[in-house]
VEXBA-327092 format. One record per atom (N, C-alpha, C): z, y, x. Coordinates in Angstrom, 1 decimal. Layout:
      c3      c2      c1
       Z       Y       X
...
//
This chain:
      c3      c2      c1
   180.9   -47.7    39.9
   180.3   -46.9    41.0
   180.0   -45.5    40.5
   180.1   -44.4    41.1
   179.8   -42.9    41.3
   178.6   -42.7    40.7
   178.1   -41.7    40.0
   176.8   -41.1    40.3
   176.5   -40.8    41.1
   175.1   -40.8    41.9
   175.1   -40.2    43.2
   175.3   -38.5    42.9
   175.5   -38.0    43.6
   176.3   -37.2    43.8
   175.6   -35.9    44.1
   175.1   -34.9    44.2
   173.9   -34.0    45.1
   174.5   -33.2    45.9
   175.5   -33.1    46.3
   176.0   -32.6    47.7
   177.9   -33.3    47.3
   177.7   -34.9    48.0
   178.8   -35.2    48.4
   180.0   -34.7    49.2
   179.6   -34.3    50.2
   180.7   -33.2    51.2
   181.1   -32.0    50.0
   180.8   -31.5    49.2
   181.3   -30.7    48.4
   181.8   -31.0    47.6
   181.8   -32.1    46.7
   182.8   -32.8    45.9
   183.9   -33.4    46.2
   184.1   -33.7    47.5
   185.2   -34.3    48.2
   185.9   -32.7    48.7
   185.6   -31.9    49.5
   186.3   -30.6    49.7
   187.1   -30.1    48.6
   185.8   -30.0    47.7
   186.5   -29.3    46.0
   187.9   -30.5    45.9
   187.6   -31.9    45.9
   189.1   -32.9    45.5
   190.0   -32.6    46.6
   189.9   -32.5    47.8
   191.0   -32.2    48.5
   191.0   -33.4    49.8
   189.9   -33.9    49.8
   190.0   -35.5    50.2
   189.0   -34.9    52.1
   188.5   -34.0    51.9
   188.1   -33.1    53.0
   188.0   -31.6    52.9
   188.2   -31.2    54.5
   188.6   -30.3    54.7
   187.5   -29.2    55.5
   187.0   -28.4    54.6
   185.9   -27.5    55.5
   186.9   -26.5    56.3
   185.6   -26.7    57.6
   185.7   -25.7    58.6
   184.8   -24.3    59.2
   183.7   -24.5    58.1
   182.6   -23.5    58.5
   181.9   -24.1    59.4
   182.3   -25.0    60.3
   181.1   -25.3    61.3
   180.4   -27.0    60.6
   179.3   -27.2    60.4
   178.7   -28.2    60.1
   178.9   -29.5    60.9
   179.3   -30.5    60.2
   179.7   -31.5    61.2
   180.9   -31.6    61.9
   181.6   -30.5    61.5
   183.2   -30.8    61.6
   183.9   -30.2    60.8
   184.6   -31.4    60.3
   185.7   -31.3    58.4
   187.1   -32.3    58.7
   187.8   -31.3    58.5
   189.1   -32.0    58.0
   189.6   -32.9    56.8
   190.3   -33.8    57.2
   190.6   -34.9    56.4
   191.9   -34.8    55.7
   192.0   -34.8    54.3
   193.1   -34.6    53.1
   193.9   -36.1    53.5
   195.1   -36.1    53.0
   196.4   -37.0    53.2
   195.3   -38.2    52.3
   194.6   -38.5    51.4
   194.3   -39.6    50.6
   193.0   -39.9    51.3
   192.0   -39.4    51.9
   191.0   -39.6    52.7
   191.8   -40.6    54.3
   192.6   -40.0    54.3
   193.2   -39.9    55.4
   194.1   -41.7    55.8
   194.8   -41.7    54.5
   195.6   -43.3    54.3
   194.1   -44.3    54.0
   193.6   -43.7    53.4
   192.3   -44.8    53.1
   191.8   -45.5    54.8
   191.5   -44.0    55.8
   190.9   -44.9    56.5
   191.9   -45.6    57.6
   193.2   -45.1    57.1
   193.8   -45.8    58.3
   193.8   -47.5    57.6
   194.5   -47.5    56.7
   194.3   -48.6    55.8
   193.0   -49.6    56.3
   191.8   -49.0    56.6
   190.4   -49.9    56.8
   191.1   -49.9    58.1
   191.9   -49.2    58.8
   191.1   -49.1    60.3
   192.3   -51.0    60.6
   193.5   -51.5    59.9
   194.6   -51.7    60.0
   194.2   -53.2    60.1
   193.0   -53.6    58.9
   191.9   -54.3    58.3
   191.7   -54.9    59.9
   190.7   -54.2    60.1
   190.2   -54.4    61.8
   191.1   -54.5    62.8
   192.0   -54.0    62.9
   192.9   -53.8    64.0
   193.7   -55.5    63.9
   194.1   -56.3    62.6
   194.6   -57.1    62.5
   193.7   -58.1    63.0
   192.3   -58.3    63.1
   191.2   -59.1    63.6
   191.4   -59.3    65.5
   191.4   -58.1    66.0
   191.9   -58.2    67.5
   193.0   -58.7    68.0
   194.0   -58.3    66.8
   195.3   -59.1    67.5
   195.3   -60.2    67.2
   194.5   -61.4    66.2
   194.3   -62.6    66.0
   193.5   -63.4    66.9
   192.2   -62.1    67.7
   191.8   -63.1    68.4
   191.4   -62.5    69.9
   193.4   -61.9    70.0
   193.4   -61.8    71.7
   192.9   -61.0    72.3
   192.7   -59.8    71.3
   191.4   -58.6    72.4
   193.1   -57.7    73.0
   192.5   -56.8    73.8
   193.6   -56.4    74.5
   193.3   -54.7    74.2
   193.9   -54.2    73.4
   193.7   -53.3    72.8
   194.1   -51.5    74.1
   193.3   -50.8    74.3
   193.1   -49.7    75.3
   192.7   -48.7    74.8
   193.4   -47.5    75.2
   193.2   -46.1    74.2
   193.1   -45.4    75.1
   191.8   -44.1    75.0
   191.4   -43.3    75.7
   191.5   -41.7    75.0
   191.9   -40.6    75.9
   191.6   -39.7    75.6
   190.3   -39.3    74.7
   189.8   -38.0    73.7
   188.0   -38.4    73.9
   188.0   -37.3    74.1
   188.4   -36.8    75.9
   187.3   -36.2    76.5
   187.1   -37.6    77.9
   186.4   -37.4    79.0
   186.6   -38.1    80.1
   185.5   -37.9    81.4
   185.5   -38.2    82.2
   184.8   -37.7    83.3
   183.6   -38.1    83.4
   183.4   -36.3    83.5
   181.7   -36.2    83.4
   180.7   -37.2    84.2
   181.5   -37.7    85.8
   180.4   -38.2    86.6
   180.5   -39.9    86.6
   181.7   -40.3    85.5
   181.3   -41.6    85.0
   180.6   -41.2    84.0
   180.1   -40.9    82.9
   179.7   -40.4    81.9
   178.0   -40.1    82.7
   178.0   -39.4    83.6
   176.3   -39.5    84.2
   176.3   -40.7    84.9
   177.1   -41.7    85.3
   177.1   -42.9    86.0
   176.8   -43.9    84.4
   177.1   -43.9    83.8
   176.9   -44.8    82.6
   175.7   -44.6    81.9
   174.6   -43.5    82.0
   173.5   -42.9    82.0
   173.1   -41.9    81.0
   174.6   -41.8    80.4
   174.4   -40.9    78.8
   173.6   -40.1    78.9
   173.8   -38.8    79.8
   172.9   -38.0    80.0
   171.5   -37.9    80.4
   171.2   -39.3    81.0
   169.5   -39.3    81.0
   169.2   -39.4    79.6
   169.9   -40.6    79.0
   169.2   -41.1    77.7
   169.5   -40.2    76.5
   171.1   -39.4    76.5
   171.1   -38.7    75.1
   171.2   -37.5    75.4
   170.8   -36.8    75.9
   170.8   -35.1    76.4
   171.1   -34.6    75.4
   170.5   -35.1    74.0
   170.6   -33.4    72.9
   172.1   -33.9    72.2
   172.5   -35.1    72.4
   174.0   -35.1    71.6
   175.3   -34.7    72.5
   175.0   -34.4    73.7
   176.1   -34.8    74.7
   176.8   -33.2    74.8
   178.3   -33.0    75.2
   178.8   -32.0    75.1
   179.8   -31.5    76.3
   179.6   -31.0    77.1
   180.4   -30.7    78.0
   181.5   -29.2    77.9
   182.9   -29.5    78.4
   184.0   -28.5    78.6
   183.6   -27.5    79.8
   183.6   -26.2    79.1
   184.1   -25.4    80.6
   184.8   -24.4    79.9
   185.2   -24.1    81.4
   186.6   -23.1    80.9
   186.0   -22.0    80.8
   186.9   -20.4    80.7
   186.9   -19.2    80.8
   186.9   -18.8    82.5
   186.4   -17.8    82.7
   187.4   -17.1    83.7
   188.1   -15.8    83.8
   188.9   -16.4    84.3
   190.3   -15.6    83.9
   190.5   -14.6    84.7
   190.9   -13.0    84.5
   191.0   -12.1    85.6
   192.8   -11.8    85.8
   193.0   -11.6    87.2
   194.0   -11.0    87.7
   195.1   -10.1    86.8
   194.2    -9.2    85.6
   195.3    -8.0    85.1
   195.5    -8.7    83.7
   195.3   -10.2    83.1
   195.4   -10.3    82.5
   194.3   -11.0    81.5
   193.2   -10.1    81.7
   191.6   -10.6    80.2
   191.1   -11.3    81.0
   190.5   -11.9    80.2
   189.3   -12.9    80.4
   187.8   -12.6    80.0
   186.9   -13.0    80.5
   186.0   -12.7    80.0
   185.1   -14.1    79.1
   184.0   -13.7    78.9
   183.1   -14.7    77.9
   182.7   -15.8    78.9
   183.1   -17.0    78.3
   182.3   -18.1    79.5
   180.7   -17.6    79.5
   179.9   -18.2    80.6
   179.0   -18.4    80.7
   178.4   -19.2    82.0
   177.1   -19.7    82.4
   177.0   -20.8    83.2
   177.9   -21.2    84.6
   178.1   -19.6    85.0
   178.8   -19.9    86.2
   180.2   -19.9    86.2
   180.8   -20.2    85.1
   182.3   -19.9    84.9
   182.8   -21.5    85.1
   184.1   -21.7    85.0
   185.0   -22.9    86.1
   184.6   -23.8    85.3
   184.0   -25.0    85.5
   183.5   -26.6    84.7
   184.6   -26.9    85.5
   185.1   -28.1    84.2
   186.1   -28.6    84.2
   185.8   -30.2    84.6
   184.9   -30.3    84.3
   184.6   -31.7    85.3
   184.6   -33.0    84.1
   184.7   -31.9    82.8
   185.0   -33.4    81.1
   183.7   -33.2    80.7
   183.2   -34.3    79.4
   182.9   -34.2    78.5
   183.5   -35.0    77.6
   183.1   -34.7    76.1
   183.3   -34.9    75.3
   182.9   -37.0    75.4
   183.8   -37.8    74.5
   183.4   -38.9    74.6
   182.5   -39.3    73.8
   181.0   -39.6    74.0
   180.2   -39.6    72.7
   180.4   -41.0    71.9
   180.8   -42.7    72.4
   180.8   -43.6    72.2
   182.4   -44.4    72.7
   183.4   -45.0    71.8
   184.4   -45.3    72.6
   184.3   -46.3    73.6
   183.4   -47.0    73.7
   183.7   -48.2    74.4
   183.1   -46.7    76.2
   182.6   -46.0    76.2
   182.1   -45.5    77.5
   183.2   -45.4    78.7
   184.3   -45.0    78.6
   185.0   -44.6    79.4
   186.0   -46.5    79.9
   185.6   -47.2    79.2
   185.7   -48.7    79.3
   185.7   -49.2    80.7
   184.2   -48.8    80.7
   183.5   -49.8    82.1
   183.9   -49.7    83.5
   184.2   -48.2    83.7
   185.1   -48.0    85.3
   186.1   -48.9    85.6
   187.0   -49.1    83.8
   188.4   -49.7    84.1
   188.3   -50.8    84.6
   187.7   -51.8    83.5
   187.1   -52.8    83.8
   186.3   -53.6    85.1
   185.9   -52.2    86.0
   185.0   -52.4    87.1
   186.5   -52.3    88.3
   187.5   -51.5    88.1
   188.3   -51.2    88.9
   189.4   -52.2    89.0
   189.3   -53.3    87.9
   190.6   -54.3    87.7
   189.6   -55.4    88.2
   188.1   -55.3    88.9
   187.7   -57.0    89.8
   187.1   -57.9    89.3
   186.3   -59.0    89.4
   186.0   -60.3    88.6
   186.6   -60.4    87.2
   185.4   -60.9    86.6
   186.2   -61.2    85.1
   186.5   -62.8    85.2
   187.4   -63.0    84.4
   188.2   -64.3    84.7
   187.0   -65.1    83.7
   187.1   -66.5    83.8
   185.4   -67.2    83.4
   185.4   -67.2    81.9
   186.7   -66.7    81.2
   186.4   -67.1    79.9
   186.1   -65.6    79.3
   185.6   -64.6    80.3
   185.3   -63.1    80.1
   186.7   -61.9    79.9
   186.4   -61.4    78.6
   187.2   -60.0    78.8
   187.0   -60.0    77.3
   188.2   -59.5    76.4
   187.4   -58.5    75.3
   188.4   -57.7    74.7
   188.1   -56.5    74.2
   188.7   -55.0    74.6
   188.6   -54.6    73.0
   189.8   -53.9    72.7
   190.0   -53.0    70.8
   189.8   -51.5    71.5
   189.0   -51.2    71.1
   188.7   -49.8    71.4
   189.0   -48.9    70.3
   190.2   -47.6    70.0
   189.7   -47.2    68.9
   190.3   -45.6    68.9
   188.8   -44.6    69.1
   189.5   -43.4    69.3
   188.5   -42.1    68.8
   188.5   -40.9    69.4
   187.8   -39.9    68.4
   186.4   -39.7    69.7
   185.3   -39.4    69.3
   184.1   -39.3    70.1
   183.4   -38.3    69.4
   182.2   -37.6    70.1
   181.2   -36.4    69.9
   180.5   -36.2    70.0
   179.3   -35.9    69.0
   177.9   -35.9    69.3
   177.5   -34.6    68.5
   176.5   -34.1    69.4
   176.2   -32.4    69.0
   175.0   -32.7    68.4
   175.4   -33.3    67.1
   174.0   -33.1    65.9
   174.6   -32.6    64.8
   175.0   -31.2    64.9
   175.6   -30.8    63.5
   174.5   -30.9    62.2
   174.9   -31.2    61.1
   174.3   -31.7    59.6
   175.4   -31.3    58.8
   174.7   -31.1    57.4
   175.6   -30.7    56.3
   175.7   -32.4    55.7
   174.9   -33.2    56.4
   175.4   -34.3    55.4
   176.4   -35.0    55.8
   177.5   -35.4    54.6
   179.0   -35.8    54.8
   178.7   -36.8    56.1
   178.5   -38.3    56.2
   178.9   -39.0    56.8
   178.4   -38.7    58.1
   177.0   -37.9    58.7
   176.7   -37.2    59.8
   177.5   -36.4    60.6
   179.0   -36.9    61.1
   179.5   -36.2    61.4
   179.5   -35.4    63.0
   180.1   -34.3    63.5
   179.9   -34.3    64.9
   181.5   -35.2    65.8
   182.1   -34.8    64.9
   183.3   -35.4    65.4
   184.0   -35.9    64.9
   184.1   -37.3    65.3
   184.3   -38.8    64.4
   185.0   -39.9    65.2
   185.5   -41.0    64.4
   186.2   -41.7    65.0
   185.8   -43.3    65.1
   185.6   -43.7    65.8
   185.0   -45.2    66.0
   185.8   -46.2    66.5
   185.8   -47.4    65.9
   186.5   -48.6    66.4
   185.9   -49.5    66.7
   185.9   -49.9    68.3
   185.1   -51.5    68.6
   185.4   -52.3    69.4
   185.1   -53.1    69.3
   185.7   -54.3    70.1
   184.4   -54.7    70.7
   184.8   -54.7    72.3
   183.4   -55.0    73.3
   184.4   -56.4    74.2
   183.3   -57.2    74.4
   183.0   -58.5    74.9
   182.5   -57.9    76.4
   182.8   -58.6    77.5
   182.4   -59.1    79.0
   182.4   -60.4    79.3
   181.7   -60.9    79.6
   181.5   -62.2    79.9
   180.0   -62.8    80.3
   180.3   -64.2    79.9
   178.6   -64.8    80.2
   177.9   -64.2    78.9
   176.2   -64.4    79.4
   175.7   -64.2    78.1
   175.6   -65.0    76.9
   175.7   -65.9    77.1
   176.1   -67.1    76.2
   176.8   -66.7    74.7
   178.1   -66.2    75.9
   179.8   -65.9    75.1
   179.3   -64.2    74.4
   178.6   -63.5    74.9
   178.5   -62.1    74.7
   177.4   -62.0    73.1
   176.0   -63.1    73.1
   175.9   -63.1    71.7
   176.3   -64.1    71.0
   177.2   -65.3    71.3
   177.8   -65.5    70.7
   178.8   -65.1    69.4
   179.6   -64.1    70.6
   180.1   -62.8    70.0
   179.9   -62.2    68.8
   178.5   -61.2    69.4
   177.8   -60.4    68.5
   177.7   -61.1    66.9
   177.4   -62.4    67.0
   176.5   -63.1    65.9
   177.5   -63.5    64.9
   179.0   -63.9    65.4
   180.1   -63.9    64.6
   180.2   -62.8    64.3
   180.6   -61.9    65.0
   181.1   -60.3    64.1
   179.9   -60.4    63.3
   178.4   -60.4    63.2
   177.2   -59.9    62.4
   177.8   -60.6    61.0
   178.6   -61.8    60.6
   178.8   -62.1    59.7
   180.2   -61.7    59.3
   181.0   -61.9    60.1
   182.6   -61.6    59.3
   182.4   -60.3    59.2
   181.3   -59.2    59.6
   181.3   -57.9    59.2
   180.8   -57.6    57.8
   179.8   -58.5    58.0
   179.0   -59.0    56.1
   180.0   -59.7    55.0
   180.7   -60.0    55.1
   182.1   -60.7    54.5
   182.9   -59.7    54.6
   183.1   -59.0    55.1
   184.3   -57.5    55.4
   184.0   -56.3    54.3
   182.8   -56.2    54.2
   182.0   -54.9    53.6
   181.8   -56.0    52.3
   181.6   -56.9    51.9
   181.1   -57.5    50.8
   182.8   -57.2    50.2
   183.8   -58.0    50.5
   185.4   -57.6    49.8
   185.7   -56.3    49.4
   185.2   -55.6    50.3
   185.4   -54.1    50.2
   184.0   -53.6    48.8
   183.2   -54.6    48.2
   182.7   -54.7    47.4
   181.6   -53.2    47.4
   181.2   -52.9    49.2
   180.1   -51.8    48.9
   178.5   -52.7    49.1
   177.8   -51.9    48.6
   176.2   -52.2    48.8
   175.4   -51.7    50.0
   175.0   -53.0    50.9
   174.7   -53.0    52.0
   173.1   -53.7    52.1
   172.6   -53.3    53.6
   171.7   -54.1    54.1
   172.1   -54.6    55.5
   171.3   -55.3    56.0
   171.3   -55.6    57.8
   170.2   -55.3    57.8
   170.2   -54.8    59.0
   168.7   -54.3    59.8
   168.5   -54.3    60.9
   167.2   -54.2    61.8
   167.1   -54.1    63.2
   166.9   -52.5    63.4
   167.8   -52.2    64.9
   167.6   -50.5    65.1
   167.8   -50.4    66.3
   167.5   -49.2    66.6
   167.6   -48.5    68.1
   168.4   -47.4    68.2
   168.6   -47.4    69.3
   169.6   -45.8    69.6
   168.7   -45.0    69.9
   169.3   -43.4    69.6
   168.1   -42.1    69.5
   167.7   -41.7    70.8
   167.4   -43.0    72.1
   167.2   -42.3    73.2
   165.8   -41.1    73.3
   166.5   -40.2    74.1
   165.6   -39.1    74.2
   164.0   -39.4    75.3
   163.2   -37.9    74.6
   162.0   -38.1    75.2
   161.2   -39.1    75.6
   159.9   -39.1    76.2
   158.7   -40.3    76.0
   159.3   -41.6    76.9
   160.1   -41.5    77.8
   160.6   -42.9    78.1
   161.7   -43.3    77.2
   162.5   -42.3    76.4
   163.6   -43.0    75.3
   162.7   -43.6    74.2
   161.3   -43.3    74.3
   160.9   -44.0    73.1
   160.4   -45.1    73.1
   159.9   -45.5    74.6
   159.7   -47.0    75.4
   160.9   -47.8    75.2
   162.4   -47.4    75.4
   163.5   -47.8    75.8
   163.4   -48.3    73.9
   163.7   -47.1    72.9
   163.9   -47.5    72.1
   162.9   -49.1    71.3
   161.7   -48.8    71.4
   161.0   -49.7    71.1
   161.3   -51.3    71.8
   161.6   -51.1    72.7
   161.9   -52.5    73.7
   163.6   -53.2    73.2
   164.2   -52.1    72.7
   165.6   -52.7    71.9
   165.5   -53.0    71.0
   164.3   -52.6    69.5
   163.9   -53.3    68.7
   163.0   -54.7    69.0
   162.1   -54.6    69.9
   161.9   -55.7    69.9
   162.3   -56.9    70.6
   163.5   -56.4    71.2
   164.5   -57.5    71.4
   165.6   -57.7    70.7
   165.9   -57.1    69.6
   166.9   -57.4    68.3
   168.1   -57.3    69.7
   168.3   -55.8    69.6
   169.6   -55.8    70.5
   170.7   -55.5    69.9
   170.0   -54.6    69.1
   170.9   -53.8    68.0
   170.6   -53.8    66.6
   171.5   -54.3    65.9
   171.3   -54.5    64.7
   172.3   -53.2    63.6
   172.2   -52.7    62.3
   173.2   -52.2    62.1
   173.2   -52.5    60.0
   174.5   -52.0    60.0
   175.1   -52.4    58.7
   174.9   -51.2    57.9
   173.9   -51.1    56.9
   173.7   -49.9    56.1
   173.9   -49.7    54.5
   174.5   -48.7    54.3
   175.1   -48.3    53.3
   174.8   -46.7    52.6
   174.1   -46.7    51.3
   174.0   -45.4    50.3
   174.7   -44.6    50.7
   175.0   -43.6    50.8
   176.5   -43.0    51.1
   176.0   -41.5    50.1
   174.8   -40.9    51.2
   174.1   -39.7    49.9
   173.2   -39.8    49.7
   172.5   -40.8    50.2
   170.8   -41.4    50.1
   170.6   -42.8    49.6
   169.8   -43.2    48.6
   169.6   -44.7    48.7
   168.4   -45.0    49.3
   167.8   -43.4    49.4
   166.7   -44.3    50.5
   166.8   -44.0    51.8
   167.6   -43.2    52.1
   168.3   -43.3    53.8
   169.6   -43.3    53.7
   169.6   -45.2    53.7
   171.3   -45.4    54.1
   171.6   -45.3    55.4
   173.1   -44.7    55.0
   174.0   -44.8    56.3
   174.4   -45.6    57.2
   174.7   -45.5    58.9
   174.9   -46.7    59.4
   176.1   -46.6    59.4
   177.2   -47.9    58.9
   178.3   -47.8    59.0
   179.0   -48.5    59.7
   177.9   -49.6    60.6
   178.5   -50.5    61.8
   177.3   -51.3    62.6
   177.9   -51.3    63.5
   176.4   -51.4    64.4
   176.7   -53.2    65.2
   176.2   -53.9    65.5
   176.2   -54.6    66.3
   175.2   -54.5    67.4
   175.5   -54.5    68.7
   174.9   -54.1    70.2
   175.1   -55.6    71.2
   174.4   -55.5    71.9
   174.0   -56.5    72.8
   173.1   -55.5    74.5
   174.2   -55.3    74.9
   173.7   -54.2    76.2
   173.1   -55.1    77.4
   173.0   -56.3    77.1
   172.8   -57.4    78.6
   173.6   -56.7    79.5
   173.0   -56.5    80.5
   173.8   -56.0    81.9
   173.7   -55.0    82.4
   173.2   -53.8    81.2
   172.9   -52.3    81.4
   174.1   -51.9    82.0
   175.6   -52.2    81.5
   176.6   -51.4    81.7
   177.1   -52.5    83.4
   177.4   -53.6    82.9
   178.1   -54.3    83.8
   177.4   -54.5    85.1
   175.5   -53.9    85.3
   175.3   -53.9    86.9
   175.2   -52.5    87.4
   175.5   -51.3    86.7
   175.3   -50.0    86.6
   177.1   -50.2    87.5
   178.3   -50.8    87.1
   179.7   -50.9    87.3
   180.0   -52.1    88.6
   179.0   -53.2    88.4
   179.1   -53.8    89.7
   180.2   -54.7    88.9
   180.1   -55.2    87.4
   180.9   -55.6    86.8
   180.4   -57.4    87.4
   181.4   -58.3    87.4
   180.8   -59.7    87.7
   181.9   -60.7    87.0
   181.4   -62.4    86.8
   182.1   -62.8    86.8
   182.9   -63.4    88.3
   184.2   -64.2    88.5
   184.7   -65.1    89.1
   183.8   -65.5    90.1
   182.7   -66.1    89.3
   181.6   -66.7    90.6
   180.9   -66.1    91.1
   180.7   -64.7    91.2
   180.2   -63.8    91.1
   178.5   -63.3    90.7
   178.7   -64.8    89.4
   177.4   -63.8    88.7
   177.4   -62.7    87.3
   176.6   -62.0    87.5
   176.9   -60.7    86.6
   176.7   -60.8    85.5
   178.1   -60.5    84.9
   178.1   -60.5    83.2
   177.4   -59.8    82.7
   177.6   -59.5    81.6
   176.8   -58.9    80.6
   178.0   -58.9    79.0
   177.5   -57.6    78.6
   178.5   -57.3    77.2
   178.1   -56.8    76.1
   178.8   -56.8    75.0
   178.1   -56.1    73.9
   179.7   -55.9    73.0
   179.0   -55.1    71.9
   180.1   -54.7    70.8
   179.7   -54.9    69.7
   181.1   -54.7    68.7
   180.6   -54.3    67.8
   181.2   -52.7    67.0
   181.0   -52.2    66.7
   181.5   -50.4    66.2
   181.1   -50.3    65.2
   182.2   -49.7    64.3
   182.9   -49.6    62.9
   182.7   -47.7    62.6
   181.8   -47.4    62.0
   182.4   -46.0    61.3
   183.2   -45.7    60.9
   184.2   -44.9    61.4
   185.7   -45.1    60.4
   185.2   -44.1    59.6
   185.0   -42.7    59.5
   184.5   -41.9    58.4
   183.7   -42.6    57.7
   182.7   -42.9    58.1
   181.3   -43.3    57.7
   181.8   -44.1    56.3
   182.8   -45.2    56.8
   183.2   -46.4    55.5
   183.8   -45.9    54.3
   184.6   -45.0    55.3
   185.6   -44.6    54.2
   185.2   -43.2    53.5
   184.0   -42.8    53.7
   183.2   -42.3    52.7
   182.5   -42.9    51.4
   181.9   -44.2    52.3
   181.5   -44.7    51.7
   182.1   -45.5    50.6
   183.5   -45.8    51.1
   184.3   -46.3    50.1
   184.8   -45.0    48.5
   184.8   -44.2    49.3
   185.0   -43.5    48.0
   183.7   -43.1    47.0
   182.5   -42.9    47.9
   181.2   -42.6    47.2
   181.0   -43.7    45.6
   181.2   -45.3    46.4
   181.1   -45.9    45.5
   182.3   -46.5    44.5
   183.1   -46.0    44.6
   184.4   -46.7    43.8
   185.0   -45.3    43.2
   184.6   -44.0    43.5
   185.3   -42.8    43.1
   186.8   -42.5    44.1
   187.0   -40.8    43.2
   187.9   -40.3    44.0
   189.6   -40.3    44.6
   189.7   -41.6    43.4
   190.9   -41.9    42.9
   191.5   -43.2    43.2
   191.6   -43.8    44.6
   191.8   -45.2    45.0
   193.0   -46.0    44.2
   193.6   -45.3    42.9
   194.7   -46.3    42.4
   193.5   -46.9    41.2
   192.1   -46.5    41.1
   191.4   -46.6    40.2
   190.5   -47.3    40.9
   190.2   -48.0    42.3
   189.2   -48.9    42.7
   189.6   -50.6    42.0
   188.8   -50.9    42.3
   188.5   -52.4    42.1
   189.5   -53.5    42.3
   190.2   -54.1    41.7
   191.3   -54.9    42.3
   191.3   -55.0    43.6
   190.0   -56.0    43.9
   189.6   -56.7    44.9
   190.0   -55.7    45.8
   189.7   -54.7    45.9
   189.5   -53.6    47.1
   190.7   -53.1    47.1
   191.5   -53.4    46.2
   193.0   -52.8    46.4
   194.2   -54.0    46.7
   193.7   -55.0    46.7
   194.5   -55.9    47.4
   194.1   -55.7    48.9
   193.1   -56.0    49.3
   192.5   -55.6    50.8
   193.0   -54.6    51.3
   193.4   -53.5    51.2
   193.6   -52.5    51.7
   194.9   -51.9    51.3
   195.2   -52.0    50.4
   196.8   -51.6    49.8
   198.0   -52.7    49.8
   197.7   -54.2    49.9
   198.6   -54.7    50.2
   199.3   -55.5    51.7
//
């Protein structure tokens, strides 16, 4: 394992394994950063096709008024990021956007599974043995940070469940272990924990506390530049029927499912894979190089 490091994002830039941009929270990924995480992502991707998820790929921008229909913008105001255009004159120039200039009607996708639930709502009754979906694409959150794995624009992989609730933490509770068996091969140092999402202002902090104390959300943490604030590098969620009665989502009989996920940091890991094994993956750990290189 590494020394910890005192500014990780700089050590990796200087190797070539990321790519600064001047803006905090968005960095380019070198060709060996780059195979690593497709390699992890290939890992997971082999898990879905084994057990029948039906794999769906989204743009990550998508429509603002699903995106206020799914409630992002009540609950995460300060991460959320919306497109608008220029406006453009007749002889040619444009001028500087500003509020009243053409909205394009996107935002940025802050979570993959979000642009999910319309589909899902628009294809009818879930058949009785549920639904379950490989989600895996690039999303955005406007918390720029210098620290590496805090990124604004990043890529997430998950696989969400619809169904009874029975089947939904069922779900959950398998992945919470073959994810602890996933990350242990890959031989990094973790915890499990109980957590909440960063809902905003004095009712996000009612919401938040009521998700802790219902163990909704659990997540997978890992050193990355801190050992005493590890990184989350996979979350397990349990939404009940926040999404699926917000969508009018049901089963067959028409009682209302309920879903949950699980979501993978793809940076997040594959930082963390190199934090602790070094910069040079023909130099990791057997173990970790059978897993991923063969």
């Amino acid at each position: 394992m590494r020394d910890q490091p005192s500014d990780l994002r700089s050590e990796m830039v200087a190797a070539g394994l990321l790519i600064g941009t001047g803006i905090d929270g968005v960095l380019g990924r070198g060709a060996v950063f780059e195979d690593v995480l497709t390699r992890f992502n290939a890992v997971i991707t082999r898990w879905g096709v084994e057990n029948g998820a039906e794999a769906v790929h989204f743009p990550p921008v998508m429509n603002r008024a699903q995106l206020e229909r799914n409630g992002y913008l009540k609950s995460f105001p300060q991460l959320a990021a919306s497109i608008s255009g220029f406006r453009c004159e007749g002889n040619g120039h444009h001028t500087l956007p500003h509020p009243e200039d053409l909205p394009t009607g996107l935002m940025m996708v802050p979570a993959a599974c979000y642009p999910l639930y319309p589909m899902v709502a628009a294809r009818g009754a879930l058949p009785a043995a549920g639904a379950l979906f490989d989600i895996h694409g690039w999303c955005f959150r406007r918390e720029p940070s210098q620290d590496a794995p805090r990124l604004q624009s990043f890529r997430m992989h998950e696989f969400v469940k619809l169904g009874q609730p029975a089947a939904v933490i069922a779900f959950r509770e398998s992945w919470i272990e073959s994810a602890q068996t996933l990350y242990t091969a890959l031989e990094l140092p973790f915890t499990l924990d109980v957590a909440n999402d960063a809902f905003f202002g004095r009712t996000g902090r009612v919401l938040a506390s009521s998700q802790r104390e219902k163990n909704l959300k659990f997540e997978l943490l890992i050193p990355v530049t801190s050992e005493e604030e590890p990184t989350a590098c996979c979350s397990f969620n349990y939404a009940e029927d926040r999404f699926t009665e917000t969508w009018q989502i049901a089963m067959a009989d028409g009682a209302r499912a309920h879903c949950g996920c699980v979501a993978f940091g793809m940076e997040r890991t594959t930082l963390a894979l190199f934090r602790h094994h070094g910069f040079d993956p023909e130099r990791w750990p057997a173990g970790v190089r059978r897993m991923l290189f063969n």
